[in-house]
N, C-alpha and C positions, 0 to 999 in steps of 0.2 A: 425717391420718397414721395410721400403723397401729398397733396395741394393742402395747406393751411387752413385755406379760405374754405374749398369746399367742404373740409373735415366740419370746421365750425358752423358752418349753413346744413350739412347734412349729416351727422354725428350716426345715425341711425342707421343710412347707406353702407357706410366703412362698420358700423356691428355687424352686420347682416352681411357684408362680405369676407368678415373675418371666420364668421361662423359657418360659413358656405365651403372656405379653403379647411375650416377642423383648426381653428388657428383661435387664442385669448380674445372677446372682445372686450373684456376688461382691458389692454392696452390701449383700447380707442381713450376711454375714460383719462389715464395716463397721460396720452398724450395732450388730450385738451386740459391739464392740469398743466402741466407743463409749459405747453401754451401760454397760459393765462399769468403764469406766476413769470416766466420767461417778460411778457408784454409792460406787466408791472413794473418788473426790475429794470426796465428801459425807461419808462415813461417816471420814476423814481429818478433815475439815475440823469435823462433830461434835465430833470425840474432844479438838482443841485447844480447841472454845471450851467444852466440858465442864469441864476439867482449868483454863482460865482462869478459869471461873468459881468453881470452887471454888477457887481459889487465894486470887481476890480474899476469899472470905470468910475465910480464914486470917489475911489480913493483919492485921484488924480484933482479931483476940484474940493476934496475936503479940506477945512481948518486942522493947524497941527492938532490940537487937541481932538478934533474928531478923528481925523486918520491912524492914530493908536487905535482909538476900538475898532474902525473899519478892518484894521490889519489883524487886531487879533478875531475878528469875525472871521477873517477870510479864511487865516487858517486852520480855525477850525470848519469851514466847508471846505477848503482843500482835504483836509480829513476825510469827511464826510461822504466827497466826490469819489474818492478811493475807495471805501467802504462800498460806496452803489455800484463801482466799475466790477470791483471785485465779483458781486453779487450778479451780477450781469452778464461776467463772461459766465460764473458756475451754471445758471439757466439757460446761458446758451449751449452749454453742454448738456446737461440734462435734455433739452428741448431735441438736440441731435440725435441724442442716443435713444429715446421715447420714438422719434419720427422713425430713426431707420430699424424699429422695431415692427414695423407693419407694413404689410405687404401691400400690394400695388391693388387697388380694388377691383372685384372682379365685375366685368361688364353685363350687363344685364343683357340676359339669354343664353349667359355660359352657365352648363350642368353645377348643380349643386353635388358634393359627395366626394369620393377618395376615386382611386388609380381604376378602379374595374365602374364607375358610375358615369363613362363617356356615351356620348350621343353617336351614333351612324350617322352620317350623313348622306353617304353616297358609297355604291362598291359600284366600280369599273373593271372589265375585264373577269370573263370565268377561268374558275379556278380548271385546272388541266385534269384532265382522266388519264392515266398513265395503262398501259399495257403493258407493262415491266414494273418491278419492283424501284421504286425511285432511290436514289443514294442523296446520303445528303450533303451540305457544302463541303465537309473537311473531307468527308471521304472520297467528293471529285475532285477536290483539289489538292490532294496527295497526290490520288492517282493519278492528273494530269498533269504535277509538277509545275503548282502555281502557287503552294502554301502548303510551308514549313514549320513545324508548331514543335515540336521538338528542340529543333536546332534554336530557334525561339527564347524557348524554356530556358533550354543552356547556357545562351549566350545575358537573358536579362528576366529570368523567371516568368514565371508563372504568365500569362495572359499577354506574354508578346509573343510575336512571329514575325516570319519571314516573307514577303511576296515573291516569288521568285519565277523567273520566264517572263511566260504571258500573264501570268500572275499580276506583275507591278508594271507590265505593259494594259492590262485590265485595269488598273487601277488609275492609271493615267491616261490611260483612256476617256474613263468615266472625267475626269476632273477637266480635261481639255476640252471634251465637247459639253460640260458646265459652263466652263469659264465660255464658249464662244457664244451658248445661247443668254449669257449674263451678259456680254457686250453688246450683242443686236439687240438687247429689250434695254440699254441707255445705262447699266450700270457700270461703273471705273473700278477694274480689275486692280488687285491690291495685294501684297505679299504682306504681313505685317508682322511685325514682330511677335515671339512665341511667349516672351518672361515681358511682364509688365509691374507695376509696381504697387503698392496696396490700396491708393486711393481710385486706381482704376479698377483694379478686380472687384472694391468695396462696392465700387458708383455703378456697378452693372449688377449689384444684387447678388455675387455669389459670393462671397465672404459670410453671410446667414447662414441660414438653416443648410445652403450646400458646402459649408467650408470644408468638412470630411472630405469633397471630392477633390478636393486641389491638391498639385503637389505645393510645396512651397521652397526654397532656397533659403534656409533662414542665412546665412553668413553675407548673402546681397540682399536680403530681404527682396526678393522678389517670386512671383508666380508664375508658375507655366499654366499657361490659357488653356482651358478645355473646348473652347472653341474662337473662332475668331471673331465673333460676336465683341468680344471683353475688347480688344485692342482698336476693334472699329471704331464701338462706342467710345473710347478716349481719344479718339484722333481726332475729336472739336471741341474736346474739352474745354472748359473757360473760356468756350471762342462766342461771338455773334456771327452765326453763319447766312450767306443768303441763301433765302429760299425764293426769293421773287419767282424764279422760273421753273419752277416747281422742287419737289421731292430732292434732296441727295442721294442716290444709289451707288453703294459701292457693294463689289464682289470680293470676299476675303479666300485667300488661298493658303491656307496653313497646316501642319501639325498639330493635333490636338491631344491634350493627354488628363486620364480622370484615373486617379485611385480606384474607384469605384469601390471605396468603402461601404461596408453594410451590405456586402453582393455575394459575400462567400457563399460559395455552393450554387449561383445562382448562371445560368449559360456559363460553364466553365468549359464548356467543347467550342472547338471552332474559334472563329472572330466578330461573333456578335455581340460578346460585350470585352472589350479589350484597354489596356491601359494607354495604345498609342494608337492613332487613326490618325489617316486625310482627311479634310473636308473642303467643301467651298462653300461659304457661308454667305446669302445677302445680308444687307446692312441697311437700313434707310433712315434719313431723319427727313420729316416732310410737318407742316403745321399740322395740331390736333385734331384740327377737321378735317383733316385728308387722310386719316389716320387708318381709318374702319374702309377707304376704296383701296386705300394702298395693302390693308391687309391679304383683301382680295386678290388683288394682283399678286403678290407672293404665294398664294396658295396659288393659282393658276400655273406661273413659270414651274412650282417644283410639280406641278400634274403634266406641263410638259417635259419636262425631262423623265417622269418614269414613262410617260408614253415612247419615249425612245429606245426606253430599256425592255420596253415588253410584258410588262408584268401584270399579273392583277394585282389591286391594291383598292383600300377600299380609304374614305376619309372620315376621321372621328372629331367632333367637338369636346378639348379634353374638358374634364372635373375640376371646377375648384380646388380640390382638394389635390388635383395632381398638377395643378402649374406652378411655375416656380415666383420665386416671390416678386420678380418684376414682373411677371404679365396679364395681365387684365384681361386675356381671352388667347386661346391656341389653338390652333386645329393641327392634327398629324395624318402624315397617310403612311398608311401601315402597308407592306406588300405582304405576297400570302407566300408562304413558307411551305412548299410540301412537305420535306420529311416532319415538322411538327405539327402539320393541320392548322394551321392556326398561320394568322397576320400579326408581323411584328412590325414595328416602327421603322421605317428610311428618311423620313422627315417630319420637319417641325416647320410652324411658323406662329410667331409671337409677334401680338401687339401689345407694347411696355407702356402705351399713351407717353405722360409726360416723368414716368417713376424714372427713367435712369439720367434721364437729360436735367433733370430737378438736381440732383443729385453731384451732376457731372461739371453743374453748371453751362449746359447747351443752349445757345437762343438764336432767337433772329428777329428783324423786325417788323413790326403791324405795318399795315396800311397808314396808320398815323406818327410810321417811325418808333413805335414805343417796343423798347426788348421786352421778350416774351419766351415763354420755355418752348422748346420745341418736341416734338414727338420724336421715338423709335420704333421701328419694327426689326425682324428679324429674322430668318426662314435657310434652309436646308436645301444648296441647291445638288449637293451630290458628296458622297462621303463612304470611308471602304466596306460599312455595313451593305452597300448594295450590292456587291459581289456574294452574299449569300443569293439573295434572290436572285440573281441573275443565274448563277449556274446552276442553282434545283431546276428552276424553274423551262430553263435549255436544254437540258439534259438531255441526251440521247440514248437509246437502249444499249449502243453499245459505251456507253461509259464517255462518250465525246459531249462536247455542247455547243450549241451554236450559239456564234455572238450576232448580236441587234444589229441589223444595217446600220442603222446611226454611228456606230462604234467599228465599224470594218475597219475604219479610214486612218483610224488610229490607232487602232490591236494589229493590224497587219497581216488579218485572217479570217475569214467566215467562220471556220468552225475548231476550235480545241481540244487538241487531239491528245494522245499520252506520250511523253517526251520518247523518244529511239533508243532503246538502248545500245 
């Protein structure tokens, strides 16, 4: 959620960035009602159990005749303490529910506008001239017997598959040599749990506007993470962490899984938009001000791992209107997809500033020892969407593809060929 203090100092900042994501700024208002009435019922609710308590110390040196009416004073401010407490928690509750109505503010110099109003910022790598008619991911990867969409379907509907061969040797590939270039740049490699629990999935913002996408277990009341972002982020939950020595970087290795409600009809070919994916996700919490270098550095590592993979890919600064509600500024790099002309998304990376860590309860402390919230970021270091680009983009005229050098050493082949029959 977002800072109190700077809501009430810049009221106009958080309009203007509500209106920037297509989002009420009438909640800004809300909440500094909220606020204020919240502030009140505190500074109310002080002022009785002040006055009670020095009451009760009266009691003790009063005459009998005064201590009757001291007693019957008291309890009617015990009464009355009740009534403030009451009145206190209800505005703490309102006060919750108003903050975690509003999104993470959007940083100034991110696009204004919805999902097609992103900025270029850079394309690397030309797109390929083909001298053959190119195929595209599902129909290499039948025909090379590395994904199974079918048997898929059968086994758990619609929008799952199978890796199969070099298929889910391709795929661990990619994540093996993620995870090694996630250790040489100082991040702690991380398995972490798939189902977490609602105050974690809430404190990392996707319980909002993305709840459609989650599964949920209602009988353990728990969630299965769409990415490992959500589990990271609670792994310092309620903690004071040190940052003296800089940043925390961890690299998450998981399972990820999204309904991907509100998609019907939308990439229903293939495995580019699917119910269950790999990924390996960075994680960091590092102080505020180190916030906006450390994002940098997460857009760079995920620029080097697609350089390993080969591919053109170009980088966008996404819309207000297309980030999600913890991040205050994203950049993706999209690779280019021949059989649709066009660049689709292989990574993300998000700066949440201090919205999930507020939330999560995250700190650590100043220079002067005083706890303080601390920042997240977030990024995409390798994930099974990149097996489309990878195998357009290799493709060979006779129907084979070649894999990245980077990837020999753990595919166990230069080039993919179609299985013997």
């Amino acid at each position: 959620m977002i800072d109190l203090r700077f809501l009430r100092d810049n009221p106009d900042v958080v309009r203007a960035s509500q209106l920037a994501r297509g989002e009420d700024p009438a909640l800004v208002d809300a909440l500094l009602q909220a606020d204020s009435a919240r502030r009140s019922a505190v500074a109310a609710a002080d002022t009785l159990r002040a006055e009670h308590k020095a009451l009760g110390k009266q009691v003790g040196k009063a005459s009998p005749e005064e201590r009757t009416h001291l007693l019957e004073r008291g309890a009617e401010l015990s009464r009355r303490v009740k009534e403030a407490e009451s009145v206190e928690q209800t505005t703490d509750a309102e006060l919750e529910a108003a903050a975690r109505a509003i999104s993470n503010v959007v940083q100034e110099g991110a696009p204004a506008g919805g999902e097609d109003d992103y900025v270029v910022l850079e394309t690397v790598g030309a797109t390929r001239e083909f001298d053959f008619e190119p195929k595209d991911h599902l129909e290499l990867g039948e025909a090379l017997g590395l994904i199974d969409m079918e048997r898929g379907a059968k086994v758990s509907g619609a929008r799952f598959y199978f890796l199969t061969g070099y298929g889910a040797l391709l795929q661990l590939g990619l994540l093996q040599l993620a995870a090694r270039k996630a250790v040489a740049n100082g991040f702690t490699m991380m398995i972490p749990p798939v189902l977490v629990r609602p105050e974690i999935m809430a404190g990392t913002g996707f319980l909002g506007q993305h709840s459609a996408e989650v599964y949920h277990l209602e009988e353990d009341d728990l969630y299965l993470v769409g990415t490992s972002e959500v589990p990271l982020a609670g792994y310092h939950s309620g903690e004071i962490i040190d940052l003296a020595g800089g940043p925390k970087r961890y690299a998450g290795w998981s399972s990820c899984f999204r309904r991907e409600a509100g998609s019907y009809g939308k990439d229903t070919r293939g495995i580019i938009r699917v119910h269950q994916f790999d990924k390996i996700e960075m994680f960091v919490y590092c102080r505020p001000e180190e916030a906006d270098e450390e994002h940098r550095r997460l857009l760079a590592w995920e620029r080097e791992m697609l350089a390993a993979i080969e591919v053109p890919y170009r980088v966008i600064d996404v819309a207000a209107g297309d980030l999600g509600s913890s991040a205050a500024r994203k950049f993706d790099c999209e690779a280019w997809v021949p059989s649709q002309a066009a660049y689709r998304e292989l990574t993300s990376t998000s700066n949440c500033t201090t919205f999930q860590a507020r939330r999560l309860s995250v700190r650590y402390r100043d220079e002067n020892n005083k706890p303080q919230i601390a920042a997240t970021l977030n990024g995409t270091l390798a994930t099974t969407r990149w097996i489309v680009a990878l195998l357009e983009n290799h493709q060979q005229a006779d129907g084979s593809v070649r894999v990245p050098a980077e990837l020999v050493p753990f595919v166990g082949t230069e080039l993919l060929k179609p299985p013997a029959r």
